[in-house]
MDTraj code that builds the backbone (N, CA, C; nanometers):
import mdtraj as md
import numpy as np

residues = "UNK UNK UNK UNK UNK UNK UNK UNK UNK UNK UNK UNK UNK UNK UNK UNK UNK UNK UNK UNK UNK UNK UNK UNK UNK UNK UNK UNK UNK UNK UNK UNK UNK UNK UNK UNK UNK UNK UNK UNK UNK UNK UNK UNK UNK UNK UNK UNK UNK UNK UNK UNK UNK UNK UNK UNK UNK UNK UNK UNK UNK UNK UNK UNK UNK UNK UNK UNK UNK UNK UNK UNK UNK UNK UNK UNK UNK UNK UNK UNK UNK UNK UNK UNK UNK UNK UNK UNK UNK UNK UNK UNK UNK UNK UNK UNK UNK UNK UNK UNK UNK UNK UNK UNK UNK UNK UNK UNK UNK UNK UNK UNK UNK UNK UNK UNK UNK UNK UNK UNK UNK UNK UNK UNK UNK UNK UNK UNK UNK UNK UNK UNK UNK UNK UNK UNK UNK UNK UNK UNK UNK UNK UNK UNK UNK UNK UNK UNK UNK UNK UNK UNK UNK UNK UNK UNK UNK UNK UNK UNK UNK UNK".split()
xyz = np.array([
    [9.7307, 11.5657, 15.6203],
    [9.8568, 11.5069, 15.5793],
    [9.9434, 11.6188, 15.5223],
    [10.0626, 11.5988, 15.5483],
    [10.1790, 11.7509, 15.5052],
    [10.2256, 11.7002, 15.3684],
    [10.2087, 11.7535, 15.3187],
    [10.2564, 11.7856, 15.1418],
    [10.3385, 11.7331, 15.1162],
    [10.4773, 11.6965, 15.2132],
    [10.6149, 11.6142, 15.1462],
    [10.6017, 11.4447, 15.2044],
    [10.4569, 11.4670, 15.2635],
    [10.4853, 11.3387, 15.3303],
    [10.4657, 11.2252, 15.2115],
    [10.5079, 11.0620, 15.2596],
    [10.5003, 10.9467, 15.2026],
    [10.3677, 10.9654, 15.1611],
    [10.3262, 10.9355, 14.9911],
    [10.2371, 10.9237, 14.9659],
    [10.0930, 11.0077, 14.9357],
    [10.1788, 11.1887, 14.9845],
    [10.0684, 11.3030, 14.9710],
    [10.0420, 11.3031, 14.8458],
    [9.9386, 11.3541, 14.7582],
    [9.9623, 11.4222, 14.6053],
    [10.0282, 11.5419, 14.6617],
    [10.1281, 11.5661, 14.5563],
    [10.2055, 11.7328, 14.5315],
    [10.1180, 11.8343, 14.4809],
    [10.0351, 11.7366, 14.4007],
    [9.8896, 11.8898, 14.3126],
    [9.8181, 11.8505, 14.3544],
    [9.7914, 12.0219, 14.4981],
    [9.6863, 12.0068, 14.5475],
    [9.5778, 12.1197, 14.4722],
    [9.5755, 12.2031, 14.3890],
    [9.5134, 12.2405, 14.3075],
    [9.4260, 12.1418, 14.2108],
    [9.3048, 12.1932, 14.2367],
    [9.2297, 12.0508, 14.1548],
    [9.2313, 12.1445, 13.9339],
    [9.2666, 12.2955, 13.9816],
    [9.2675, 12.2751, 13.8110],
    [9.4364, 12.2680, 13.7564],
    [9.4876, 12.2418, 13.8539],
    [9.6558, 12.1603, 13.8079],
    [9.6238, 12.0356, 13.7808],
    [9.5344, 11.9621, 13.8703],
    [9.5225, 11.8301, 13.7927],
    [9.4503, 11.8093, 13.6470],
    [9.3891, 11.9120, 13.6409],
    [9.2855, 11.8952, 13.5277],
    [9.4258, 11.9421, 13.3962],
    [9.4608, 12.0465, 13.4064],
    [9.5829, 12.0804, 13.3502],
    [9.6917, 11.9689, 13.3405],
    [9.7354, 11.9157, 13.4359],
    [9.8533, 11.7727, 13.3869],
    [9.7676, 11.6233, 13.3380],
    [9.6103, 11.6176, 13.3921],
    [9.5438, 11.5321, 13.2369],
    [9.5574, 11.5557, 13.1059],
    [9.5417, 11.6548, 13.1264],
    [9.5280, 11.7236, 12.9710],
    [9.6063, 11.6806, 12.8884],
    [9.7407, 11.7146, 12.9290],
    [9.8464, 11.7122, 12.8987],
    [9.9334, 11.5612, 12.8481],
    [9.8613, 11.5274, 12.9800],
    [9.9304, 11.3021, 12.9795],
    [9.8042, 11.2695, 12.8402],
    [9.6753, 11.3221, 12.8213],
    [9.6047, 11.3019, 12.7102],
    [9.6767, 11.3344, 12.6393],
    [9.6762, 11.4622, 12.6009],
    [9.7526, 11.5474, 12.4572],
    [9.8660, 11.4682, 12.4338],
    [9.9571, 11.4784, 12.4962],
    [10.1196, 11.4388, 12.4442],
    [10.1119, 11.2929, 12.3975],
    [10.0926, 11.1813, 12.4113],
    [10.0798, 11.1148, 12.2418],
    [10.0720, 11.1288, 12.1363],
    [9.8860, 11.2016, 12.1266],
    [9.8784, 11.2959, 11.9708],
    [10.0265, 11.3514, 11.9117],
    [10.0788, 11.4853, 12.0030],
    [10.1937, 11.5130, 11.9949],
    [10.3084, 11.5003, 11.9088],
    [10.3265, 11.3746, 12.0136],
    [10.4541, 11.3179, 11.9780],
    [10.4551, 11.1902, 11.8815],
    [10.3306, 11.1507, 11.8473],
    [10.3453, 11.0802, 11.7396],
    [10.2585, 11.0672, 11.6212],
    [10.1276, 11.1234, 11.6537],
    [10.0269, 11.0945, 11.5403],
    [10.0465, 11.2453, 11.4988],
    [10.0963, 11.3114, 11.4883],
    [10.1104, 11.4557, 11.4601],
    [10.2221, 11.4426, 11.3334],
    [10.3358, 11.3996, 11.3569],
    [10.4698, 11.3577, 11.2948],
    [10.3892, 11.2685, 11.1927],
    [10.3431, 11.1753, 11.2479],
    [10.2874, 11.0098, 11.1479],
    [10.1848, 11.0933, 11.0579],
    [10.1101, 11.2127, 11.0566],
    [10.0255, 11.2371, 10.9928],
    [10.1160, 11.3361, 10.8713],
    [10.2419, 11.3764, 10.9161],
    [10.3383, 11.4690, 10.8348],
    [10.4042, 11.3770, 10.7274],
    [10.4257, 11.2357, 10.8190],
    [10.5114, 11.1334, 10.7245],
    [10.3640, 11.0861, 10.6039],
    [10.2436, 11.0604, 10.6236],
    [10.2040, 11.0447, 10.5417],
    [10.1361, 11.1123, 10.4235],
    [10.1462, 11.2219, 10.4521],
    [10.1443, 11.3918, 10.3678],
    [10.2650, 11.3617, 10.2605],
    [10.3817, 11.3825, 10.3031],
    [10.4748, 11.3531, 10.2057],
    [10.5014, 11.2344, 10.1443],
    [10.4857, 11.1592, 10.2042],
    [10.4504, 11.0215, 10.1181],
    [10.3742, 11.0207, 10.0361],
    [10.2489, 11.0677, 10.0446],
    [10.1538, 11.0745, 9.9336],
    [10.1864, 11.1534, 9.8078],
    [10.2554, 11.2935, 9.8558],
    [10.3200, 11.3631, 9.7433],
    [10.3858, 11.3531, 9.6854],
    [10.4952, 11.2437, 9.7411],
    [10.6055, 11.1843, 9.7085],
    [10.5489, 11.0729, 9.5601],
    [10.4334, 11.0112, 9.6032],
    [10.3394, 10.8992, 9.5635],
    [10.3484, 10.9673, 9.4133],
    [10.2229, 11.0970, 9.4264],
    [10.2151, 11.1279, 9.3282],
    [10.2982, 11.1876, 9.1995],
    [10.3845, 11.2277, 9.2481],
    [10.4892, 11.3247, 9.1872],
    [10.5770, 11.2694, 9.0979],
    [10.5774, 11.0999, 9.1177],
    [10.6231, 10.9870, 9.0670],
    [10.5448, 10.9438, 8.9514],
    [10.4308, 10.9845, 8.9898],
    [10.3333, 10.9231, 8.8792],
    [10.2299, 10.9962, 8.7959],
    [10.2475, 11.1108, 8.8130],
    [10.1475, 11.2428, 8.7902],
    [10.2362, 11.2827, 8.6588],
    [10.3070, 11.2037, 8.6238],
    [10.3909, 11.3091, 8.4724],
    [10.3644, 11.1631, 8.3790],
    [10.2651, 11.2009, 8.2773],
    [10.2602, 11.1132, 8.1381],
    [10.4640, 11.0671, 8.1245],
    [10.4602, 10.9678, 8.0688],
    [10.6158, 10.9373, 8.0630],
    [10.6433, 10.8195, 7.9376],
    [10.7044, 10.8459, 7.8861],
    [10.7953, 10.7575, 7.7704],
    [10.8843, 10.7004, 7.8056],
    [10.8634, 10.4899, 7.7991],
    [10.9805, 10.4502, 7.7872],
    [11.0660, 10.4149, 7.6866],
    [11.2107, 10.5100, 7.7677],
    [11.3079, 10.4879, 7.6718],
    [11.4269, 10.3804, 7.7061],
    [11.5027, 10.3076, 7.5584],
    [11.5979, 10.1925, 7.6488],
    [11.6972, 10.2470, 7.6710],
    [11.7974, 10.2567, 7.7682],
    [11.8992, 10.3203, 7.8213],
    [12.0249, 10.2161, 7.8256],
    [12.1380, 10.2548, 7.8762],
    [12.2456, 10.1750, 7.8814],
    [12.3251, 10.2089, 7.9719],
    [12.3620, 10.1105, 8.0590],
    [12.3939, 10.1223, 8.1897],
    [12.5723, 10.1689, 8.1937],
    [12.6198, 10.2677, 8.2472],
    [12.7507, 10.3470, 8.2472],
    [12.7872, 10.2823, 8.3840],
    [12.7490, 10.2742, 8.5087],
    [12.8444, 10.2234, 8.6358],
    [12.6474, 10.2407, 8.6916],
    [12.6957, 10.0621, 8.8000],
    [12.6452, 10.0712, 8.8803],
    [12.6666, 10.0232, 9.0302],
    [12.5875, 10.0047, 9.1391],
    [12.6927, 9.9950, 9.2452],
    [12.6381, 9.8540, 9.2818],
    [12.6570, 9.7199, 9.2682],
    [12.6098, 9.6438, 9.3114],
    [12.6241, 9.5783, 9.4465],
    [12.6926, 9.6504, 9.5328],
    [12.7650, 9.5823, 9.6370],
    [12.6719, 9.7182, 9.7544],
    [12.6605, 9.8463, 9.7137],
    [12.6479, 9.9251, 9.8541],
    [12.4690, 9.9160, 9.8053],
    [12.4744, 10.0146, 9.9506],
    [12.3012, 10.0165, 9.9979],
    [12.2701, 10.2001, 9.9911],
    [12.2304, 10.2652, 9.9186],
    [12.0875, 10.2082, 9.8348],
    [12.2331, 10.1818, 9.6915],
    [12.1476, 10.1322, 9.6369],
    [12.2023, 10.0687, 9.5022],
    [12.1768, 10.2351, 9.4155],
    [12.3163, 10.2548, 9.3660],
    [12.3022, 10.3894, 9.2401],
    [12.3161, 10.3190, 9.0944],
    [12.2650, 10.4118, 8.9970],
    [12.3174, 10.3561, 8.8638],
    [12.3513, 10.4568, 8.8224],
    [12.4462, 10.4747, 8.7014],
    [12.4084, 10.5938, 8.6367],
    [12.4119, 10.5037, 8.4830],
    [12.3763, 10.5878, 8.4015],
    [12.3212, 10.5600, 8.2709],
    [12.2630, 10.6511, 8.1890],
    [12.3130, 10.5939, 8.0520],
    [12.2667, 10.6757, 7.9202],
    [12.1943, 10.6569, 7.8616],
    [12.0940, 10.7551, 7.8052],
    [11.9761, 10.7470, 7.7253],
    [11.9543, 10.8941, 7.6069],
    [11.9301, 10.8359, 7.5377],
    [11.8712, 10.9221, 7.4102],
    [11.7662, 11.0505, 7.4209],
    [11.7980, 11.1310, 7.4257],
    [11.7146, 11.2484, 7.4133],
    [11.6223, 11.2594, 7.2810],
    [11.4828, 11.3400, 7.2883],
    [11.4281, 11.3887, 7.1600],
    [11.5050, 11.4173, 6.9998],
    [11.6187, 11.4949, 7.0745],
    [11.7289, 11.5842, 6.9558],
    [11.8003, 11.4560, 6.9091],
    [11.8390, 11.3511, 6.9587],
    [11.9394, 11.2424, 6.9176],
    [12.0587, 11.2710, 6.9786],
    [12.0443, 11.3667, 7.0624],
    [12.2122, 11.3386, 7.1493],
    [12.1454, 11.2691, 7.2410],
    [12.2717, 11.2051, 7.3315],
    [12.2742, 11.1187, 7.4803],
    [12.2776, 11.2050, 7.5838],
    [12.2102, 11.1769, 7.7125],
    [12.1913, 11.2933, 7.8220],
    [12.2651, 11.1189, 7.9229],
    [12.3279, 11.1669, 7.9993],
    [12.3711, 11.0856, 8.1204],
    [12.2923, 11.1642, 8.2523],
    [12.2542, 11.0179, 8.3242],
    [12.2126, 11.0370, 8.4830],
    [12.2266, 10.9466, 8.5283],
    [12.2200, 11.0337, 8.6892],
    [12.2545, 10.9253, 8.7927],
    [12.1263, 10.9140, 8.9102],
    [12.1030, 10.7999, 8.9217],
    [11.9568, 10.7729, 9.0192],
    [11.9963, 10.6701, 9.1017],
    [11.9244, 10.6536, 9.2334],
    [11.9527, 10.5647, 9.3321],
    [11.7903, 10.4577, 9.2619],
    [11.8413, 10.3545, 9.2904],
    [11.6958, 10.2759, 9.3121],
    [11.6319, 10.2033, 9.3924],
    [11.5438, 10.2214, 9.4460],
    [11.4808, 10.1678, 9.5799],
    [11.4565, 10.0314, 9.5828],
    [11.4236, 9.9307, 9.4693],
    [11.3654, 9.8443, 9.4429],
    [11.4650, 9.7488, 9.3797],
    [11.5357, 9.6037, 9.3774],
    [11.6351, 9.5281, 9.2582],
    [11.5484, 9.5080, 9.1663],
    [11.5348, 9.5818, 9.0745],
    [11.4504, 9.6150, 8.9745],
    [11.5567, 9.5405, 8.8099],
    [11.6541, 9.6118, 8.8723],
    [11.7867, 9.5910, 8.7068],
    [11.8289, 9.4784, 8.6901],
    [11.8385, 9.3889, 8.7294],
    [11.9469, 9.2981, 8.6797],
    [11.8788, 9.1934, 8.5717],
    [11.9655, 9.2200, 8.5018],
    [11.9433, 9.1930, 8.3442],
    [12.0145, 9.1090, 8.2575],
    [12.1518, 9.0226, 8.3619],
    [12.2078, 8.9196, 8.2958],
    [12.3006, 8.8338, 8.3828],
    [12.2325, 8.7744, 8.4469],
    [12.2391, 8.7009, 8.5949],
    [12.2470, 8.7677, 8.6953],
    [12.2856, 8.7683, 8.8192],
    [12.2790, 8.8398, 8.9517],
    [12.3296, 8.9750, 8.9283],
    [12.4323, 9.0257, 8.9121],
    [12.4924, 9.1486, 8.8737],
    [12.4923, 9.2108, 8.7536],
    [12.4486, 9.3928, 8.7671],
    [12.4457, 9.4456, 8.6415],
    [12.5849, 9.4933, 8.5899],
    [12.6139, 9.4628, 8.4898],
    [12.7192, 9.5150, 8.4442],
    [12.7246, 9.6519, 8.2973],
    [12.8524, 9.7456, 8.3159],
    [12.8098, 9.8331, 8.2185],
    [12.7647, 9.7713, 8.1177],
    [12.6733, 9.8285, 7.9839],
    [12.6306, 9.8234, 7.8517],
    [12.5069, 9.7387, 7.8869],
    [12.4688, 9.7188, 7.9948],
    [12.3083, 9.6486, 8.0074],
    [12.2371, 9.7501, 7.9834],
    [12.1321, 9.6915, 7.9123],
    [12.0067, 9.7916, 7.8769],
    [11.8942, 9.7547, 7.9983],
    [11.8590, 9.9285, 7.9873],
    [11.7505, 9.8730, 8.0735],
    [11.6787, 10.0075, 8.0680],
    [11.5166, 9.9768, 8.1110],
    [11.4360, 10.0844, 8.0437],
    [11.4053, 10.1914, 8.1197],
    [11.4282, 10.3104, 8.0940],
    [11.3557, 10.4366, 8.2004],
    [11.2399, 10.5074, 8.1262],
    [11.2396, 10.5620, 8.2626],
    [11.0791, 10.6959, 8.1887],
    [11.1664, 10.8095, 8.1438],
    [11.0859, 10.8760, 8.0597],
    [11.1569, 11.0301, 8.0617],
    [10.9808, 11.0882, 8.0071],
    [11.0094, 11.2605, 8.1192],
    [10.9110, 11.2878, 8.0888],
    [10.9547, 11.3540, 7.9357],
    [10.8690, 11.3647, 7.7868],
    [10.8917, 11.4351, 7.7084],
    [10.9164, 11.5692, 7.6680],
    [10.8263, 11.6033, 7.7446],
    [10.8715, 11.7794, 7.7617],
    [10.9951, 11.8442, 7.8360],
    [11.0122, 11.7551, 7.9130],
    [11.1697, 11.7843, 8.0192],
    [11.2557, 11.6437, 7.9635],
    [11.3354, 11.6461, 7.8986],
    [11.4174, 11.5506, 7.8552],
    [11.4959, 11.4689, 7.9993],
    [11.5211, 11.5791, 8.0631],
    [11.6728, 11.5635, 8.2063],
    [11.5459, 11.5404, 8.3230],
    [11.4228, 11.5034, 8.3082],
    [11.3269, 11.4381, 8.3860],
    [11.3369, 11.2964, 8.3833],
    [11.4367, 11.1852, 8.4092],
    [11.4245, 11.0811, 8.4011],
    [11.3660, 10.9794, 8.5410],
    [11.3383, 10.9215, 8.5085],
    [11.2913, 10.7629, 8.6653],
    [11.3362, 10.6325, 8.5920],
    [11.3174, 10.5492, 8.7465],
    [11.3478, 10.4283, 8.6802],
    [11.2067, 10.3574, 8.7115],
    [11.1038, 10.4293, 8.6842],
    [10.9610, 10.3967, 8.7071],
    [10.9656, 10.4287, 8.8715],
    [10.7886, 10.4403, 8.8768],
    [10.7604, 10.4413, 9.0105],
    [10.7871, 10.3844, 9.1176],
    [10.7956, 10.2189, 9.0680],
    [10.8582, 10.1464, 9.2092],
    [10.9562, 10.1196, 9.2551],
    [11.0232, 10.1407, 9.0712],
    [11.1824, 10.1015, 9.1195],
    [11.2289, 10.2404, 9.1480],
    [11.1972, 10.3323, 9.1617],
    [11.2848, 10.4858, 9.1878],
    [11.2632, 10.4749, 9.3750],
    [11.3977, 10.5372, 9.4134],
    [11.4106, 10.5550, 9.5293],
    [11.2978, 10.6481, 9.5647],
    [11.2573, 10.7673, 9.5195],
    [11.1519, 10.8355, 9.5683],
    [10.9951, 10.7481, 9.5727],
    [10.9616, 10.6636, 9.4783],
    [10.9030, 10.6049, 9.4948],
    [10.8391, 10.4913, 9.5664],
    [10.9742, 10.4119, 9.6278],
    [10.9896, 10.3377, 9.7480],
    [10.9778, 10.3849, 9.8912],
    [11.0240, 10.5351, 9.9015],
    [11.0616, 10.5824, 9.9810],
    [10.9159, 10.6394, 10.0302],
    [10.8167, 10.6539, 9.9355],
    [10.7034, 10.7080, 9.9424],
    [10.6141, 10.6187, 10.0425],
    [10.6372, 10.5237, 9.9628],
    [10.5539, 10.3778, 10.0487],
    [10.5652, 10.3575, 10.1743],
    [10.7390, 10.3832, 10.2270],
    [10.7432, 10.3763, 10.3385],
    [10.7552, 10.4580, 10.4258],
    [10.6945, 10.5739, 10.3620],
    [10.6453, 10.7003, 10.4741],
    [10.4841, 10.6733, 10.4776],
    [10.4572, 10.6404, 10.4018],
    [10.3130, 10.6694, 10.4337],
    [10.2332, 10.4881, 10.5296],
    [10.3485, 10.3957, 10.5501],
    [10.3425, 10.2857, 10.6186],
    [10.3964, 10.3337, 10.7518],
    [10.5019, 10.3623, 10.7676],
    [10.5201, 10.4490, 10.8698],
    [10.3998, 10.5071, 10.9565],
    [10.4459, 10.6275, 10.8603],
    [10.3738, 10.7592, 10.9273],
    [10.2030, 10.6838, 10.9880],
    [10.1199, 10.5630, 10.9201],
    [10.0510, 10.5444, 10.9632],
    [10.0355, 10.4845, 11.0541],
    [10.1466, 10.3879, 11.0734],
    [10.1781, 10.3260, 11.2027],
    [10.1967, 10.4627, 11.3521],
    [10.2379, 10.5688, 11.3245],
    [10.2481, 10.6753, 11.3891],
    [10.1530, 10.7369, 11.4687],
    [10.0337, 10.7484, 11.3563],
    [9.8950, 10.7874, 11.3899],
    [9.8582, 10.6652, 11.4761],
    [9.8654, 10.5576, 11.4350],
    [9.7649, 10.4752, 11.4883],
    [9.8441, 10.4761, 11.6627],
    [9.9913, 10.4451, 11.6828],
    [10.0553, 10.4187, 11.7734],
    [9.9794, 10.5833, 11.8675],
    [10.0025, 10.6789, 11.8199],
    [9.9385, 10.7908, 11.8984],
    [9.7963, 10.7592, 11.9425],
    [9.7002, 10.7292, 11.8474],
    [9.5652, 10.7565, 11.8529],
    [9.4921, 10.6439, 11.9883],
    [9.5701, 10.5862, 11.9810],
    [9.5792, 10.4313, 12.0593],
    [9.6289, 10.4586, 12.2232],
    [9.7679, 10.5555, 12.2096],
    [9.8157, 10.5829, 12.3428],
    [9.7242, 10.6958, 12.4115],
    [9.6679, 10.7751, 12.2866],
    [9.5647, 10.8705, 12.3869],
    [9.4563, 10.7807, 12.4394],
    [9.4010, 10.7258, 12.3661],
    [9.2640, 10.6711, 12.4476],
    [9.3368, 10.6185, 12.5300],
    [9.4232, 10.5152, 12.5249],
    [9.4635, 10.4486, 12.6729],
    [9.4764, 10.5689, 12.8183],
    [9.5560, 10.6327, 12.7618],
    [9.5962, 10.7467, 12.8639],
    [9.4769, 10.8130, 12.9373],
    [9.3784, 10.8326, 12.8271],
    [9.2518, 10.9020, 12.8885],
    [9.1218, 10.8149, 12.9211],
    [9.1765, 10.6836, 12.8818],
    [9.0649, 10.5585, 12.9729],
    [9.1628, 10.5475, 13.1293],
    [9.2854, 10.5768, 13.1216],
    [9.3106, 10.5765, 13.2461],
    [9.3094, 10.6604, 13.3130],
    [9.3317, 10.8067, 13.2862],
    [9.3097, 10.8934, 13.3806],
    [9.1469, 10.9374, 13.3928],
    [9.0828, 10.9108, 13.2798],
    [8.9342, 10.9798, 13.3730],
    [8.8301, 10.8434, 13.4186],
    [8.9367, 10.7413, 13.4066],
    [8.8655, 10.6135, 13.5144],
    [8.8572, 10.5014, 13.5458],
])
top = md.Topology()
chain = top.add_chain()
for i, resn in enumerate(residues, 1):
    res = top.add_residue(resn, chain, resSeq=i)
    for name in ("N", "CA", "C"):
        top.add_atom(name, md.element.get_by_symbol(name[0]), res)
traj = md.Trajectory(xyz[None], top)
């Protein structure tokens, strides 16, 4: 049979075929459990980094927040060690605040961490901090990633070797 005809294989080299298995194996891993295993690396660090600092809560008082956009920001004042006020601004992952019917409005109190040794280290706790949310859903992700890869290789290589 001639090479361009209806229906020839094009690789007539038998270690080209072994070479483009390989390959239809490999590239799942690749392209997704490789990435999914990166998303859940940083997620985890993300995890910890949130929660790895001893922390003091302090009550704070809410300066502007955004109740209408996505992610939700606050900013807000809180008391330092020295007795002055330090202002920040944090996104929060979680509707964690609201503290006097549906919407927060300025002068609501509401409680953050601060680490003690770094005053300008503030959260709005682990779950409600955007990094903290954000953690969760890398490492839900990213595992969905792995699994979606780990899943397309075996398929790929239950079909090509039989």
């Amino acid at each position: 049979m001639h090479k361009d005809a209806p229906g020839a294989d094009p690789v007539t080299n038998p270690d080209d075929r072994v070479i483009m298995r390989f390959v239809a194996a490999i590239l799942p891993l690749v392209l997704f459990a490789v990435p999914g295993a990166v998303l859940v690396v940083v997620g985890l660090r993300l995890q910890r980094q949130t929660t790895s600092v001893p922390r003091v809560p302090v009550q704070a008082v809410v300066v502007e927040y955004s109740n209408w956009s996505s992610p939700k920001r606050v900013v807000f004042d809180y008391p330092a060690p020295d007795g002055t006020w330090i202002r920040a601004r944090r996104m929060t992952g979680i509707a964690q605040m609201q503290t006097r019917g549906l919407l927060v409005r300025p002068g609501d109190g509401i409680t953050v961490y601060v680490d003690p040794k770094r005053p300008h280290d503030v959260n709005l706790g682990p779950v409600g901090s955007a990094s903290g949310f954000a953690g969760v859903a890398m490492i839900v992700f990213g595992a969905g990633l792995v699994l979606a890869g780990l899943s397309n290789t075996v398929t790929f290589a239950r079909f090509i070797l039989g």
